[in-house]
N, C-alpha and C positions, 0 to 999 in steps of 0.2 A: 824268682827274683830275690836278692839279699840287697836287702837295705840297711844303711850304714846306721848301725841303732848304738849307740853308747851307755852304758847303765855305769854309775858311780855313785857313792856315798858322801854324803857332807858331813861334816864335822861342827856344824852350828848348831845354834843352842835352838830349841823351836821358837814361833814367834814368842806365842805365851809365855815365855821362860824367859822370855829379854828383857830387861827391865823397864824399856820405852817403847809405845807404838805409836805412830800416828795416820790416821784415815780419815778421807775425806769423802764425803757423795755429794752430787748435785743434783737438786730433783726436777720434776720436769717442766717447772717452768724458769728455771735457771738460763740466762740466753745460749750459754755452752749447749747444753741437752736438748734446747729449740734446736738449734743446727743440728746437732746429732741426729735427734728422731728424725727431723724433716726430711734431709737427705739420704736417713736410710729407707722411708716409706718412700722415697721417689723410686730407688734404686730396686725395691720391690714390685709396683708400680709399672716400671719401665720392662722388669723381666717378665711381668705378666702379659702387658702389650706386645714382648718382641716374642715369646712364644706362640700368641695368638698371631701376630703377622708372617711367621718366619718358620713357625716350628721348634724355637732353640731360644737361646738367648743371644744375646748379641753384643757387640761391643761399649761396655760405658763404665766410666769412671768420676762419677758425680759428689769427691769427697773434698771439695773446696765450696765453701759458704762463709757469708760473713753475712749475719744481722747488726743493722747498722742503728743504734738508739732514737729515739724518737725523742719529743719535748713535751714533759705534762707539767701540769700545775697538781700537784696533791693538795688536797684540803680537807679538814672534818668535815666530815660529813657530805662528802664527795667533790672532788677535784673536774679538771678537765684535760682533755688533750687537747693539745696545740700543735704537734707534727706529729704526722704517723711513725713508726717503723719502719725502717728498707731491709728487705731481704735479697740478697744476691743467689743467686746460684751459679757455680762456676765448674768450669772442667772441659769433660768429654763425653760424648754419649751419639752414638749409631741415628740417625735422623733418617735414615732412607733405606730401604732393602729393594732389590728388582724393580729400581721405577716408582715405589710408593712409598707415600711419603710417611714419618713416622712423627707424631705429634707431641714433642720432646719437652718442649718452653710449656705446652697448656698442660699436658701430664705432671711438670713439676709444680707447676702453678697451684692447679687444683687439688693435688696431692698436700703441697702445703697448708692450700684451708681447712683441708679435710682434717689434718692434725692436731692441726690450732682448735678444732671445735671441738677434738673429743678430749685435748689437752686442758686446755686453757679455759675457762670458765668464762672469763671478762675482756678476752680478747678479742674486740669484730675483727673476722679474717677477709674483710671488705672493708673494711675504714680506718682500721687501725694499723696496717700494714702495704705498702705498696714491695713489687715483686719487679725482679729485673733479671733476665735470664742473660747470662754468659756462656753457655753450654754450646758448645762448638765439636766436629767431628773429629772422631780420632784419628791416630796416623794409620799410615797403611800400615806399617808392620805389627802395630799391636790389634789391630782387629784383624788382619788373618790371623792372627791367630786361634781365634774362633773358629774358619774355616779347615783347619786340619783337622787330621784325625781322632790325633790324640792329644788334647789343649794342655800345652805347655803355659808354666808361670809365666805370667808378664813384668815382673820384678826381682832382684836378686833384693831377698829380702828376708828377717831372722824375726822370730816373737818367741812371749814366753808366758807360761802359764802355770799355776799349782792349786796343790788342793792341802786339805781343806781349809776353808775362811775361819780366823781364829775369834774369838771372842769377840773382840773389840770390831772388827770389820762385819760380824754378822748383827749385832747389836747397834753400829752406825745405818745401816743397809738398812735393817729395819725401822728406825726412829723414823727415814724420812718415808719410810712404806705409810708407817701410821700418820704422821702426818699430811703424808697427800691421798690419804685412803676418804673412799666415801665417807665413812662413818664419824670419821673425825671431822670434814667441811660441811656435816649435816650441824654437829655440833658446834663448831667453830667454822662461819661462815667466811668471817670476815679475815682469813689467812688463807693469802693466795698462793698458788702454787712453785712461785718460786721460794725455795727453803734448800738451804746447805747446813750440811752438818758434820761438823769435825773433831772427832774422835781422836785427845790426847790421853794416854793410859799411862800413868805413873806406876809400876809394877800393881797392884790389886787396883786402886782407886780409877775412875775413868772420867775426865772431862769432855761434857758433852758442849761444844758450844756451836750454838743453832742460830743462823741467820734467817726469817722469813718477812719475806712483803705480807703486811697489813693493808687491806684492800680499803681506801679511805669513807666511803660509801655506809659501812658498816661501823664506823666510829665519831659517837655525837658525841666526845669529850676526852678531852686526857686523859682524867681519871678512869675511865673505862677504858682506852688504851693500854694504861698501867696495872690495872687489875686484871685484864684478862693476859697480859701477860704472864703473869703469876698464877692464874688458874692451867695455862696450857702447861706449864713449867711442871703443876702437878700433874697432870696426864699425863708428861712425857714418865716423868718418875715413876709412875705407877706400871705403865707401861715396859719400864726396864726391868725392874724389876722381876715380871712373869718372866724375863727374858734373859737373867745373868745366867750365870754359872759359878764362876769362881772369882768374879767383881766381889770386893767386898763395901766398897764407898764409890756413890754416883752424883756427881755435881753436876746442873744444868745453867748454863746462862745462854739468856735467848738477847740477842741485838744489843750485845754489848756497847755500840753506839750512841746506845739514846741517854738522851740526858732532860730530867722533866725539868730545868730551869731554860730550857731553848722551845719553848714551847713546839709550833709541829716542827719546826727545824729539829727539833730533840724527841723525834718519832718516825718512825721506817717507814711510811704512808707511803699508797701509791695507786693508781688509777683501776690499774687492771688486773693487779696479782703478780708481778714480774719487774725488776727493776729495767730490761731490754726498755718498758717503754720509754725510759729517759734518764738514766744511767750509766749500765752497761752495756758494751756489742758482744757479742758474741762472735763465737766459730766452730767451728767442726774440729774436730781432735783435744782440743783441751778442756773437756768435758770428763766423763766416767769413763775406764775402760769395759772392755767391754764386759767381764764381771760386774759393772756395776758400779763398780767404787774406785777411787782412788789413793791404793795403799804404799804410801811413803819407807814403809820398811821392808818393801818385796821389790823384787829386779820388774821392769818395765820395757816393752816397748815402746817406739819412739811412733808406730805409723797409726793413724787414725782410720776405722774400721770403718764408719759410717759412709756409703755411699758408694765404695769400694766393689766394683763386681760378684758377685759369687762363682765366677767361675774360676776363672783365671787369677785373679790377686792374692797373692800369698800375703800381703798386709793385714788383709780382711779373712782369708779361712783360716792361716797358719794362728792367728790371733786367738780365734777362737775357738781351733783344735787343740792347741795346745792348753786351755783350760777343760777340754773334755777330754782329754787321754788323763789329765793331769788327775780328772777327778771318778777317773775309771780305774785308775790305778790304784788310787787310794781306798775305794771303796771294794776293791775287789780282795784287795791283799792285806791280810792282816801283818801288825807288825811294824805300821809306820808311824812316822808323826804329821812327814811333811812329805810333799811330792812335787819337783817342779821339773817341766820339761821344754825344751828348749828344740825349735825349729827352723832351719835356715835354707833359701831355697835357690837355687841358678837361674837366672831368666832363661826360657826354651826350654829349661828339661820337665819332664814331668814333677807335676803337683805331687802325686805321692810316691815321690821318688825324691826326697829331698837328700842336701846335701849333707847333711845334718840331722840325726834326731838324736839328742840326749834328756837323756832322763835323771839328774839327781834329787837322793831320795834318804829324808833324815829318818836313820830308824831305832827306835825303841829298843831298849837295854835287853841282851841276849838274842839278837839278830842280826845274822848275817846276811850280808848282800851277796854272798853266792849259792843261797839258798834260795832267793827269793829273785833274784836277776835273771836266769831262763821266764817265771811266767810277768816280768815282768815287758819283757821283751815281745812275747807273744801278745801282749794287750796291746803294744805300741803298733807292731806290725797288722796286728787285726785291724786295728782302726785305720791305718796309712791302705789299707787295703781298699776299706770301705768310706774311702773321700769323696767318691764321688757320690753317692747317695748321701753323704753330711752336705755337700755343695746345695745338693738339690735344699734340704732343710733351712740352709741360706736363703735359697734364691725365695724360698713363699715365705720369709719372714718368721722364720720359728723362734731365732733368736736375735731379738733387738739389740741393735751395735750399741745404744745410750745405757739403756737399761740391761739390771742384774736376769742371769734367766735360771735355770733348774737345772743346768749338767752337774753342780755339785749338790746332788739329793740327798746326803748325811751330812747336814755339818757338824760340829766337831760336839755341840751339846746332844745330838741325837748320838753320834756313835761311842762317846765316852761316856757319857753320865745315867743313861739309858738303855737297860735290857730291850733289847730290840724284840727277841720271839715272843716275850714272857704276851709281851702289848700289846705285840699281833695278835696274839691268841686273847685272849681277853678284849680287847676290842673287835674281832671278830663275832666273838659268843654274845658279845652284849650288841652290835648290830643286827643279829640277825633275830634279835629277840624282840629287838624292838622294830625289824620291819614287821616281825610279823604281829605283832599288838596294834602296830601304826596302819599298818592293810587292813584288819579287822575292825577297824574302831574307825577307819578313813580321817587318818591325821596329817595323810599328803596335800602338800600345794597342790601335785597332780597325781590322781590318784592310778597307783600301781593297779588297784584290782575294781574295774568301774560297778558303778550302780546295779544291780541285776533291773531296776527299774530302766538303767537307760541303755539296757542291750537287749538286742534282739537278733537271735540266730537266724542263720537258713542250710539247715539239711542239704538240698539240692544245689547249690551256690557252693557249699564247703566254708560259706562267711559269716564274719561275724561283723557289726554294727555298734561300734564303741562310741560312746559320748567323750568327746575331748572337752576340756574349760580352760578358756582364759582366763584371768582374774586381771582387773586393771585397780592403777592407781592415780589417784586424782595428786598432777605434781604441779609445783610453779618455781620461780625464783626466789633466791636466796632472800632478795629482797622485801619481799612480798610478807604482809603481814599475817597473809590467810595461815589458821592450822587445821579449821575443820569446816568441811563441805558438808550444807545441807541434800542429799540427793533429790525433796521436791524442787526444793529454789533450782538446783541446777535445771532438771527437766523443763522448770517454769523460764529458764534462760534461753533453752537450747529451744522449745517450741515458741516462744513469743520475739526472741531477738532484745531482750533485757538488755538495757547497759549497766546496769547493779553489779552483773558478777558476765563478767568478759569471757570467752571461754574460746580456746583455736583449740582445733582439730585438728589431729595427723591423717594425713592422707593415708597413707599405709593401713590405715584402721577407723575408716571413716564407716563402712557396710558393719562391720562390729557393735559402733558404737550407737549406729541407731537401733540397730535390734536391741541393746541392753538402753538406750535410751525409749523403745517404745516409738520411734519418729519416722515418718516415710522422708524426711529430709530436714536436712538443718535451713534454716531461714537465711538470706543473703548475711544477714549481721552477724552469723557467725563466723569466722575466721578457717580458713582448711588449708595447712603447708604439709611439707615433707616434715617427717619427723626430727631429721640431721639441721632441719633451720628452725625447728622452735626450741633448743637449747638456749639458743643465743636470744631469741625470741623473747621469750619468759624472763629472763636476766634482764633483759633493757628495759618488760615492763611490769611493773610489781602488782598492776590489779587486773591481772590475766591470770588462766589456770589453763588446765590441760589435762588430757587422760594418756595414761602410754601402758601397754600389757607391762605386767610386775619385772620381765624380767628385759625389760627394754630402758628399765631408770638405771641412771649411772652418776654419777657423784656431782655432775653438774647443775643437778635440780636435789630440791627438797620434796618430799612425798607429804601426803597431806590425810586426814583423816578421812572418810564421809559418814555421816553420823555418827559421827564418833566411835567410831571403829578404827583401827590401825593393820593393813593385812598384815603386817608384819608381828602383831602381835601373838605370844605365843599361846594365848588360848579364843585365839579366832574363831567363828564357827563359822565354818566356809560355806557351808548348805544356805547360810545366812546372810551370804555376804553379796552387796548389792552391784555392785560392778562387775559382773561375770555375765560371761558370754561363753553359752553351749553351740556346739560343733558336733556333728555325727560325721565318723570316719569308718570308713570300712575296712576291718583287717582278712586277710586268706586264711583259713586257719588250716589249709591243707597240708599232709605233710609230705614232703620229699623223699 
């Protein structure tokens, strides 16, 4: 097969060499990126169902959403809602195969709370949101399409992609990582997940200016308002810093808006962490692309990925092929600066058989493009080869259509500024020096080489009997004043039904917890959910606590001490440490 491949040279200056950039991200409580993620978890969601029902996937195009804003009251020291949120879902999607029926409206439905919970901290995805499905069958002709042979594109449709993310676009990209990362709403509680951030670079200097919702709840006055402004302002700084390269001046201004003589009117308050709940709507496509970001000085397509099939829509794979050729290219071939490659496809013909593949590629002083154009051609055609194995990587969600993901693995501070082998080699020698000190000394959370106390062979069996551990952590809401857990009080709670210190139970680790509590059962008073409903649980009540295995907490709870221990602390002593739960597992140790 000869595919129509184009290689040509640019003549432009790279981005870093320009004297302006501008980039923009929307993080994930942004109402844009609401839509985004939601309808792409549906669209995941859905190809997992229609496999299970069908064998395949089936026909759906679930890339129309509108989040419709709701009405709160913000206030110090906490606000209220007064409308919920609407979320639409709209399009097309397969509802029936041979007679049975496919459950399209409750999949997308419940797909969206599931999001909202693991997203959104302060969002109830039962109260604060009402759901309306639009999703209607598609036509005949674009779902046979499915059933031939060889699934042809369902759109005549063009994208474009490059590598690598320069400066200012990885350093945007990152700002809103850290600030919607665990570590920073352990510390800064009260800053909700909606945050944008927009990256102006005047040739060296870069203006960072950063919108985020303050969750009203967490702020008993202005003056702490305005102060902790200023404290974030320095963590972002400090944070660039580890982060520049050839930035030489970094200005932040956070909520430009506010003004301290309008009292809260002249502060970014808001209920839940997100302005969707009474501000903005939202929608699908005017959000990130699908890199993540939204860079004003780079060529763009115009189709929205999110919700988009992964089989058949060239909107959706060619979007995000063309940033993994782009960044295959770049990493493989020395000699460049920039890489962008560009995809255009016929309705009916085959996917990777486009109409179209061009590759233009800025390259670095004493480099010729006919040196380097045969293996560049070969990465293109390789990859146009193996589309349907990248489709498959769509279809289970490897790369989120809202969010940035990993096909450009060197950015441009790893491969310019940074001796790449010297680092391996040296961080190689010094891992392995220190598994081997950390095995011998047992400095694992989980330990690589167990107890000779808690093994026990068998000769005749060919097995071995390994002690496993869990370690858990005592967590609760943001709100909650607790930092340290007594572990008698607690037992004294769990076996008498105390109401002094509240305590729910996850179902999923409820046989766990009594063997580490010592209890043949919890007393009615205590509380037992799924783990995925006390997130939201613990947020709405601040004198409740809870246990979750260590690596089961995630940025929407705070962790808490017991006896003043921290497991997270770095010189913990785990043989000591009172929340653990042993397991005996048996390993084969025969060999093949």
């Amino acid at each position: 097969m000869t595919r129509n491949i184009i290689i040509e040279s640019l003549s432009n200056k790279p981005i870093k060499f320009q004297p302006t950039e501008l980039v923009e991200r929307k993080g994930a409580g942004h109402p844009d990126s609401i839509c985004d993620g939601i309808m792409e978890e549906v669209s995941v969601a859905l190809c997992r169902e229609y496999k299970r029902i069908a064998g395949r996937i089936l026909h759906h195009n679930i890339d129309k959403s509108l989040l419709v804003a709701g009405i709160t009251q913000p206030k110090i020291g906490g606000g209220k809602i007064l409308e919920p949120m609407k979320m639409y879902f709209g399009d097309r999607a397969t509802n029936e195969f041979k007679g049975q029926k496919i459950p399209v409206e409750e999949i997308a439905i419940e797909t969206a709370k599931q999001w909202i919970r693991q997203n959104l901290r302060f969002v109830d995805p039962v109260k604060n949101i009402h759901y309306i499905s639009e999703i209607k069958p598609g036509s005949p002709e674009l779902t046979d399409i499915f059933a031939r042979k060889k699934i042809g594109a369902n759109d005549t449709s063009a994208a474009v992609g490059y590598a690598p993310l320069s400066e200012t676009e990885r350093i945007v990209l990152g700002v809103e990582h850290f600030l919607n990362s665990r570590e920073f709403k352990e510390r800064f509680p009260e800053v909700g997940e909606d945050i944008k951030v927009m990256g102006y670079r005047l040739h060296q200097k870069l203006i960072l200016t950063v919108a985020m919702a303050f969750v009203d709840r967490f702020i008993p006055d202005q003056k702490f308002y305005f102060d902790r402004k200023e404290v974030i302002k320095k963590a972002i700084l400090d944070f660039v810093a580890q982060e520049k390269v050839d930035l030489e001046e970094i200005q932040v201004d956070i909520n430009t808006l506010d003004d301290p003589s309008r009292g809260e009117a002249g502060m970014y308050l808001t209920v839940t962490g997100t302005s969707a709940e009474g501000a903005d709507c939202g929608q699908v496509g005017r959000g990130n692309k699908v890199n993540g970001l939204i860079a004003l000085n780079r060529p763009m397509g115009t189709e929205a990925a999110a919700g988009k099939n992964p089989v058949s829509h060239v909107g959706k794979i060619y979007n995000f092929l063309t940033h993994h050729i782009a960044a295959h290219v770049y990493n493989a071939l020395p000699g460049l600066e920039e890489v962008y490659v560009w995809l255009c496809s016929q309705i009916g013909k085959p996917i990777d058989e486009p109409l179209i593949a061009s590759v233009q590629v800025i390259l670095k002083p004493h480099v010729h493009l006919k040196e380097i154009a045969p293996k560049i051609q070969k990465v293109v055609d390789f990859e146009l080869s193996q589309i349907y194995k990248f489709t498959e990587r769509l279809a289970e969600g490897e790369f989120p259509a809202w969010e940035s993901h990993t096909m450009q693995s060197l950015s441009q501070k790893e491969k310019v500024k940074k001796p790449f082998w010297p680092a391996l080699v040296i961080f190689l020698a010094l891992g392995l020096v220190l598994i081997v000190v950390c095995s011998e000394k047992n400095l694992f959370l989980f330990n690589l080489k167990p107890h000779e106390s808690s093994t026990s062979s068998s000769i005749a069996s060919n097995s071995e009997t390994v002690s496993v551990e869990t370690y858990y952590v005592p967590v609760a809401g943001f709100s909650s004043s607790f930092q340290n857990l007594n572990l008698e009080e607690v037992q004294s709670s769990l076996k008498n039904g105390d109401v002094n210190l509240q305590i729910v139970i996850p179902l999923e680790n409820r046989e766990e917890l009594l063997s580490i509590f010592q209890l043949g059962d919890f007393p009615l008073a205590v509380t037992t959910m799924p783990r995925t409903e006390i997130y939201d649980y613990l947020n709405a009540h601040s004198d409740i606590v809870s246990f979750f295995p260590w690596n089961e907490v995630d940025f929407r709870l705070k962790t808490l001490k017991i006896n003043g221990t921290s497991l997270w602390e770095k010189q913990v002593d785990l043989e000591k440490y009172p929340l653990k739960f042993v397991s005996a597992e048996t390993e084969d140790q025969s060999q093949n």
